[in-house]
C-alpha positions as CSV (number, residue, x, y, z in Angstrom):
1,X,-94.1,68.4,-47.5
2,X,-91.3,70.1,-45.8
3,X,-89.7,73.5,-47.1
4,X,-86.2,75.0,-46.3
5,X,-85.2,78.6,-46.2
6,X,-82.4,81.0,-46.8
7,X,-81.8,83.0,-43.9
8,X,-78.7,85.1,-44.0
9,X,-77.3,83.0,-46.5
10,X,-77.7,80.1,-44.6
11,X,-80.5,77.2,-45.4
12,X,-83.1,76.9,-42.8
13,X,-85.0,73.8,-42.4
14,X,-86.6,71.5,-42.8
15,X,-89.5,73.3,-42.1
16,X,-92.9,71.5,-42.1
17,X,-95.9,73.6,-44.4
18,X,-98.2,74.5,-41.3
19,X,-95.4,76.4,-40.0
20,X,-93.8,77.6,-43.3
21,X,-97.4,78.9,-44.0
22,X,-97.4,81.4,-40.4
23,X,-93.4,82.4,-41.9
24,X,-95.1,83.4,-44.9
25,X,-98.1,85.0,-43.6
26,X,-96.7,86.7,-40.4
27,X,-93.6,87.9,-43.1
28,X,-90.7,86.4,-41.8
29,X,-90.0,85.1,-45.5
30,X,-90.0,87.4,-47.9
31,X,-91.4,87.7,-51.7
32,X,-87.2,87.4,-52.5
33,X,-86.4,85.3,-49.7
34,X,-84.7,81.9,-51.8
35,X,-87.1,78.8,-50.6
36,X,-86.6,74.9,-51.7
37,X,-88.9,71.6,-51.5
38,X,-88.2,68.5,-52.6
39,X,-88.8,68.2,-56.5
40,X,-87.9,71.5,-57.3
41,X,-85.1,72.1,-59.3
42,X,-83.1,74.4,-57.7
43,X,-83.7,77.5,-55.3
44,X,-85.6,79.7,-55.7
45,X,-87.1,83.2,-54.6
46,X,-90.7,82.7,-53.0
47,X,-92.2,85.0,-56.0
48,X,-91.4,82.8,-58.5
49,X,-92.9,79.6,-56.3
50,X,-96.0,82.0,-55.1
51,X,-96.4,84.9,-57.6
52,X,-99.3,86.3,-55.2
53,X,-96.6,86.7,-52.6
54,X,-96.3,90.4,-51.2
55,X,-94.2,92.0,-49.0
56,X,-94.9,92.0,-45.3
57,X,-92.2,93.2,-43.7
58,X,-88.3,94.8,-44.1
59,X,-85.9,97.0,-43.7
60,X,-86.6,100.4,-44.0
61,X,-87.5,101.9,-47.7
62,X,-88.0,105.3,-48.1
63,X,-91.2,106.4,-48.2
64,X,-92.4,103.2,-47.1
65,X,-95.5,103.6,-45.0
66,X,-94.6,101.0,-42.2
67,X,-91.4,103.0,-41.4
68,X,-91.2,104.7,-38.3
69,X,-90.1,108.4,-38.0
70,X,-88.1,108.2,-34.7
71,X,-86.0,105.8,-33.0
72,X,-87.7,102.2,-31.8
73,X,-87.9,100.4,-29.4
74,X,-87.2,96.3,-30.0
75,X,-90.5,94.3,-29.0
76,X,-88.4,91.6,-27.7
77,X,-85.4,92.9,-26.3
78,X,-86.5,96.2,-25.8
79,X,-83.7,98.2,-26.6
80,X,-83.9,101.5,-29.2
81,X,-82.9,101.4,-32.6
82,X,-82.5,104.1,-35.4
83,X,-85.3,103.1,-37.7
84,X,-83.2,101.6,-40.5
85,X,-82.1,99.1,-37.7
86,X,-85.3,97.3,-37.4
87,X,-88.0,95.2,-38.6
88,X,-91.8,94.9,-38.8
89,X,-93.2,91.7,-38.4
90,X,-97.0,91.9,-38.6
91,X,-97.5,94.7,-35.7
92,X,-94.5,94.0,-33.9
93,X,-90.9,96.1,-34.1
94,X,-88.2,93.8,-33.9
95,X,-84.1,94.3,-34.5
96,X,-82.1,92.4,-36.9
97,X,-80.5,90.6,-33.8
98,X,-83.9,89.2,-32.1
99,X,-85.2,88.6,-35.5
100,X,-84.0,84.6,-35.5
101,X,-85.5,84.0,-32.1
102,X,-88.6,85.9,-33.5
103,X,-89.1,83.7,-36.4
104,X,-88.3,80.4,-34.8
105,X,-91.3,81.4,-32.1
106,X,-93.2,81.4,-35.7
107,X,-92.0,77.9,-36.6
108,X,-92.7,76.3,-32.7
109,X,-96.5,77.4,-33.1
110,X,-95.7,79.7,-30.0
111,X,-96.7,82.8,-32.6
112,X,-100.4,84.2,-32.0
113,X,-102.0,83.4,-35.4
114,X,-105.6,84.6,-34.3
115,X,-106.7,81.4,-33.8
116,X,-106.5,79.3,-30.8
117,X,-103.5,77.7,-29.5
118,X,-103.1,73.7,-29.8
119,X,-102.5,73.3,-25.7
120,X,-100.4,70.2,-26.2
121,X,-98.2,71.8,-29.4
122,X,-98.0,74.9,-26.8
123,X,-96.8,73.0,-24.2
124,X,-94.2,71.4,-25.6
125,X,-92.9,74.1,-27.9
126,X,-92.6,76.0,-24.4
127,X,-90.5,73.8,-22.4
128,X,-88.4,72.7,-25.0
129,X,-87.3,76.1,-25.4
130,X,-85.8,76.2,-22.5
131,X,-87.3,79.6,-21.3
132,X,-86.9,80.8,-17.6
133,X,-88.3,83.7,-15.7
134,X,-85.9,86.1,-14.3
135,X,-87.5,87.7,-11.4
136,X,-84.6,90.8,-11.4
137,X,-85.3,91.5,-15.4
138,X,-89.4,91.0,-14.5
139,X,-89.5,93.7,-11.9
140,X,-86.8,95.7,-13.7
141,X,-88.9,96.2,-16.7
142,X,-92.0,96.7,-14.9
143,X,-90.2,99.7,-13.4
144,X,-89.2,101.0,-16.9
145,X,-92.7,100.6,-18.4
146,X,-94.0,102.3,-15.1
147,X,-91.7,105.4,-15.4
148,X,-92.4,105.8,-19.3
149,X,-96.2,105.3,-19.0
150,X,-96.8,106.4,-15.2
151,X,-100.3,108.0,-15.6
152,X,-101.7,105.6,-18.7
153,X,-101.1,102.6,-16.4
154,X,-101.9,104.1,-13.2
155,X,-105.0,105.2,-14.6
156,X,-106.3,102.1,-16.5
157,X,-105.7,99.9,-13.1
158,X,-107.3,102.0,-11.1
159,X,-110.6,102.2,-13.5
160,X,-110.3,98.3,-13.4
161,X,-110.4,97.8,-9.9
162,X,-112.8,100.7,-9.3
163,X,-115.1,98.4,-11.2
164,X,-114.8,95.5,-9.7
165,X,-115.5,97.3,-6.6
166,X,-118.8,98.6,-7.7
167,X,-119.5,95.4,-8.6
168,X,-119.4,94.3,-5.0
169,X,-121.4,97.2,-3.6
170,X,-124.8,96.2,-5.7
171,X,-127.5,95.8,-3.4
172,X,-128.5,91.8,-3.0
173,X,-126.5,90.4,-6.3
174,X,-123.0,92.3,-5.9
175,X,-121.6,89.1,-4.5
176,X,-123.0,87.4,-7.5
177,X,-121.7,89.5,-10.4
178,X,-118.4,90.2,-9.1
179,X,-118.1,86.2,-9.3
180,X,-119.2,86.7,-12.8
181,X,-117.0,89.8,-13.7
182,X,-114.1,89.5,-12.0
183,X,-112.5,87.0,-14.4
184,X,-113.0,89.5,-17.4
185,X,-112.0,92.4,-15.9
186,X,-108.7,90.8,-14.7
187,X,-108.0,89.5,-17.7
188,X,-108.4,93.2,-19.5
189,X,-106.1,94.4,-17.1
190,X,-104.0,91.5,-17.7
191,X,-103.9,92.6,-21.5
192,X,-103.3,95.8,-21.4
193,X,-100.5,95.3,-19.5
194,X,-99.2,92.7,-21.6
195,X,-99.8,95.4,-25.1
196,X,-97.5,97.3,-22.9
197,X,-94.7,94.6,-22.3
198,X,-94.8,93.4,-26.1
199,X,-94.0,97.4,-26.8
200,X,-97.5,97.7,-28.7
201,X,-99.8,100.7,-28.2
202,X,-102.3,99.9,-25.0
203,X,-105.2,102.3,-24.1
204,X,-108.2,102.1,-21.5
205,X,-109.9,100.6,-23.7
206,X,-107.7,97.3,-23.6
207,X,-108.2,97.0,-20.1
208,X,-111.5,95.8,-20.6
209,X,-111.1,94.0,-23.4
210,X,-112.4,91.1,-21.6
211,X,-115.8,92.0,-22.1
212,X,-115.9,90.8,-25.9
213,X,-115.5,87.5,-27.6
214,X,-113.0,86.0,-24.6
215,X,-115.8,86.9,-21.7
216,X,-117.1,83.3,-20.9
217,X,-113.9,81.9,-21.5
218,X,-112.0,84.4,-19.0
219,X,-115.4,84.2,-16.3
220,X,-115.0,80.3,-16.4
221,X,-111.8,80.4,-15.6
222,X,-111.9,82.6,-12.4
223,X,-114.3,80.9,-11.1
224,X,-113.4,77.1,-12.1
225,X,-109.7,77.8,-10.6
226,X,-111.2,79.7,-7.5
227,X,-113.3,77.3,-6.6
228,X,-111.0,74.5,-6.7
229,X,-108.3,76.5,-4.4
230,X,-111.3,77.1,-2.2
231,X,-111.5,73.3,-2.2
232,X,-108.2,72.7,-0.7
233,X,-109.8,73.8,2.7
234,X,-112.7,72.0,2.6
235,X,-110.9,69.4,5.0
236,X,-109.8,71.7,7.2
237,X,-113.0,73.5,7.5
238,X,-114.6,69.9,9.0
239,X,-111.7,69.9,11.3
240,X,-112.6,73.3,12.7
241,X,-115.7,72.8,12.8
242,X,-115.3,69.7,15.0
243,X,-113.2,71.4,17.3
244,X,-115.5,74.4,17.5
245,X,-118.5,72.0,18.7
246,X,-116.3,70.5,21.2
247,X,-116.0,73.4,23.3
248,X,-119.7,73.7,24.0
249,X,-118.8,71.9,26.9
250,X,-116.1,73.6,28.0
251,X,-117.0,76.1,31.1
252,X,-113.3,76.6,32.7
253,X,-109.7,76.4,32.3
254,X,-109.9,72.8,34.3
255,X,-112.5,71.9,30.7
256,X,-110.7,73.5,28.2
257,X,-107.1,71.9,29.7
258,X,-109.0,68.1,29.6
259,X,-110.3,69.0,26.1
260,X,-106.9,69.6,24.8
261,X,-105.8,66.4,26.6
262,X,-108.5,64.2,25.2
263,X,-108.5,65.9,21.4
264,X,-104.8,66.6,21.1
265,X,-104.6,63.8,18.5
266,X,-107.8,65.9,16.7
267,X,-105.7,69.4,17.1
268,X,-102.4,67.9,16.3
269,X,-104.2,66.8,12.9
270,X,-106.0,70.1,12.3
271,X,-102.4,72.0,12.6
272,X,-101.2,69.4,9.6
273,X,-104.1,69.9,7.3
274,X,-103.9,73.8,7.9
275,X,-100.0,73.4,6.6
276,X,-101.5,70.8,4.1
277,X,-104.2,72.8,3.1
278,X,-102.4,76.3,2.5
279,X,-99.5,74.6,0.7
280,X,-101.9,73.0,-1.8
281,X,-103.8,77.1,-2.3
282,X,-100.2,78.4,-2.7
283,X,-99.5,75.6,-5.2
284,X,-102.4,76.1,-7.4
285,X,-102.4,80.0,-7.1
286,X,-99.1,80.2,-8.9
287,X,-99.7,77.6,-11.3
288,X,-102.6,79.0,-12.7
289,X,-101.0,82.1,-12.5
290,X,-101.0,82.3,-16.3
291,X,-104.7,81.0,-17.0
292,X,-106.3,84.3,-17.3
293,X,-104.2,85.9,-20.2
294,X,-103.8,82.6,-21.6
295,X,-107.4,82.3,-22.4
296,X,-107.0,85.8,-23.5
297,X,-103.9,85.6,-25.5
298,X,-104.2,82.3,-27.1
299,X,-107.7,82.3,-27.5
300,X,-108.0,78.9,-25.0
301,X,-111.3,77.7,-23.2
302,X,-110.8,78.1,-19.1
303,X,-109.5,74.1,-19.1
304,X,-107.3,74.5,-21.3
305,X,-105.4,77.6,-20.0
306,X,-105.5,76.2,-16.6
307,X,-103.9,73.0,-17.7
308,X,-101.0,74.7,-19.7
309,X,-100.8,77.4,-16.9
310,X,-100.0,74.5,-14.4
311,X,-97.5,72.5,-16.9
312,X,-95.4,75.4,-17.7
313,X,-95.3,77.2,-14.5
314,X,-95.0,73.6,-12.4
315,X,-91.6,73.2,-14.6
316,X,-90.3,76.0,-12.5
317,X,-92.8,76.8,-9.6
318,X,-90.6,78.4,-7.3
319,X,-89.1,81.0,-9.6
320,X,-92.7,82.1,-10.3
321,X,-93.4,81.8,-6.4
322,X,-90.4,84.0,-5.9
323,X,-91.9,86.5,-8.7
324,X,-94.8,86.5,-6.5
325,X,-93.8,87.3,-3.6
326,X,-91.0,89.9,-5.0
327,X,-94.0,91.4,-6.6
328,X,-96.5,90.8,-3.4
329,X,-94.0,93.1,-1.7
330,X,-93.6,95.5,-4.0
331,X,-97.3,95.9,-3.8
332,X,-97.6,95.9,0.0
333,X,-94.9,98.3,-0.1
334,X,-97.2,100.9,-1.8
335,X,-100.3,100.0,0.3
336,X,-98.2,100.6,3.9
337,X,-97.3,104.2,2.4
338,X,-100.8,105.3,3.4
339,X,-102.3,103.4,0.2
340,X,-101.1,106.6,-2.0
341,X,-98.1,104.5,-3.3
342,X,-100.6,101.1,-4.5
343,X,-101.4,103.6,-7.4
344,X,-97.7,103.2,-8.7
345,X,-97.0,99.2,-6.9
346,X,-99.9,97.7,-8.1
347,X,-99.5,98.8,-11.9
348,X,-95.8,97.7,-11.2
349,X,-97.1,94.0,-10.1
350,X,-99.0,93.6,-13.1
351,X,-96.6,94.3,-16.0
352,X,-94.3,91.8,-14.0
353,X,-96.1,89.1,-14.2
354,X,-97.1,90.3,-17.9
355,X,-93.3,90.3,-18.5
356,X,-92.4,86.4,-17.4
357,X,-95.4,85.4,-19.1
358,X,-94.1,86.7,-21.9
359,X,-90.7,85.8,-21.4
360,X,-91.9,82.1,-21.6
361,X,-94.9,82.2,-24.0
362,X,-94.8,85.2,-26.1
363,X,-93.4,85.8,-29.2
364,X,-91.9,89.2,-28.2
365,X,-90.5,87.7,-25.1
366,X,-86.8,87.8,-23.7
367,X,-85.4,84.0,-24.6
């Protein structure tokens, strides 16, 4: 049965009771909030329609124990507020101007609940938002985040990717357990970056917060996704090869010039299926883009992620390719300044991507 709302002395609704119940339990509606259903009488204040009803969040109170002490920082907007000027909705801060985009994330399903996401419901709540990634307000933050956390974030990549490097160094398996770590230890990374965006409190710890209940979910999906970008050159790979065996014949210029001559067709085709081949990579690459944290974030299995990576990102590939190669730069940029300047780029790449995935599936993301 659907319920309606009063929110700022307006009625909200209808609102159906899966999503009334994440309101209620996340805190978006109050013990006093006014709340109506069909067959009740009149309006009336959620206490009196659920006397076990407490108080989850609000403005404020003195003494209150969820107040802050200093000025705050909006999860969603990220601007600062004096501490009477904002919210707390279960462990995120948010000001009484985001606070209606806030709670209709809440009533699309988009909220995280604990549980895992429907993929469909996801989907759709997504791109019917209308959300878009801004690659200026993607790197823009990243650059704040990196100049009020330099060393945390510096620090916690580095220990990821020194990892995964030691992974690859183990004598006869360390191409076989980076396969099998990689996924997780991206993903931490992933997540601690993305505590950082959403304006929670991210330590090292969080960067390897893969290696816990989402570890075969995050390894399946790293290696299901690689290997079916690695597949995309499978054709080309015969092509080569083919080519390659040709010139065992070939003993001077006078061979090599009729080789061309007689396998130009055979060439000509190998050139198209390396344009074919690298487009399709490219494509996948930055629609899965979003799989890792996905499975991560919303508690999906590697298929699912991967599926609702690709559906959301597809709806606007080439703003998320133009992220990526923005960010690609940025990265390259630190590498070419004798590799001392990746310690701040890559961090920087990170929370950008963290920042448009959040921008389009979080529910402390810009709308």
């Amino acid at each position: 049965m659907s319920w309606y709302y009063a929110h700022e002395n307006k009625p909200v609704g209808p609102v159906e009771d899966e999503a009334f119940e994440r309101l209620v339990s996340a805190g978006a509606i109050q013990p006093e909030t006014l709340v109506w259903q069909e067959g009740m009488p009149n309006w009336q204040p959620l206490s009196a329609v659920r006397p076990t009803a407490t108080r989850k969040i609000g403005l404020r109170q003195p003494g209150e124990s969820l107040a802050p002490t200093g000025p705050v920082t909006c999860s969603q907007c990220g601007k600062t507020f004096p501490p009477d000027e904002v919210i707390r909705i279960e462990n995120h801060w948010v000001c009484a101007g985001c606070k209606p985009i806030f709670v209709q994330r809440f009533k699309e399903g988009v909220g995280v609940s604990g549980a895992p996401a429907d993929p469909q419901a996801l989907v759709q709540a997504v791109l019917a938002s209308g959300r878009r990634i801004e690659i200026g307000r993607c790197i823009s933050r990243a650059w704040e985040l990196l100049k009020s956390n330099f060393w945390p974030m510096v620090g916690t990549t580095l220990l990821v990717y020194l990892a995964m490097m030691a992974c690859g160094v183990v004598p006869f398996l360390g191409g076989i357990i980076q396969l099998i770590l990689q996924g997780p230890l991206m993903a931490g990374l992933y997540w601690y970056h993305l505590k950082l965006v959403r304006g929670e409190e991210a330590t090292v710890k969080d960067g390897f917060a893969g290696f816990g209940p989402r570890f075969v979910p995050t390894m399946l999906t790293q290696i299901v996704s690689g290997i079916l970008v690695g597949v995309c050159l499978i054709p080309l790979i015969v092509v080569v090869v083919i080519l390659v065996l040709g010139l065992g014949g070939v003993h001077s210029g006078a061979d090599f010039r009729q080789m061309l001559t007689t396998r130009m067709p055979m060439v000509i085709g190998a050139a198209a299926l390396l344009v074919v081949s690298m487009a399709a990579m490219m494509y996948l690459t930055v629609c899965w883009m979003f799989a890792l944290i996905l499975a991560m974030d919303r508690g999906l299995n590697f298929w699912p992620a991967m599926t609702v990576s690709r559906k959301v990102v597809s709806r606007q590939w080439w703003r998320m390719f133009g992220l990526v190669m923005v960010a690609g730069l940025v990265g390259a940029s630190g590498v070419i300044l004798c590799g001392i300047g990746a310690l701040a780029t890559f961090p920087m790449v990170f929370s950008a991507v963290m920042v448009a995935y959040d921008d389009l599936f979080g529910e402390a993301g810009g709308a």
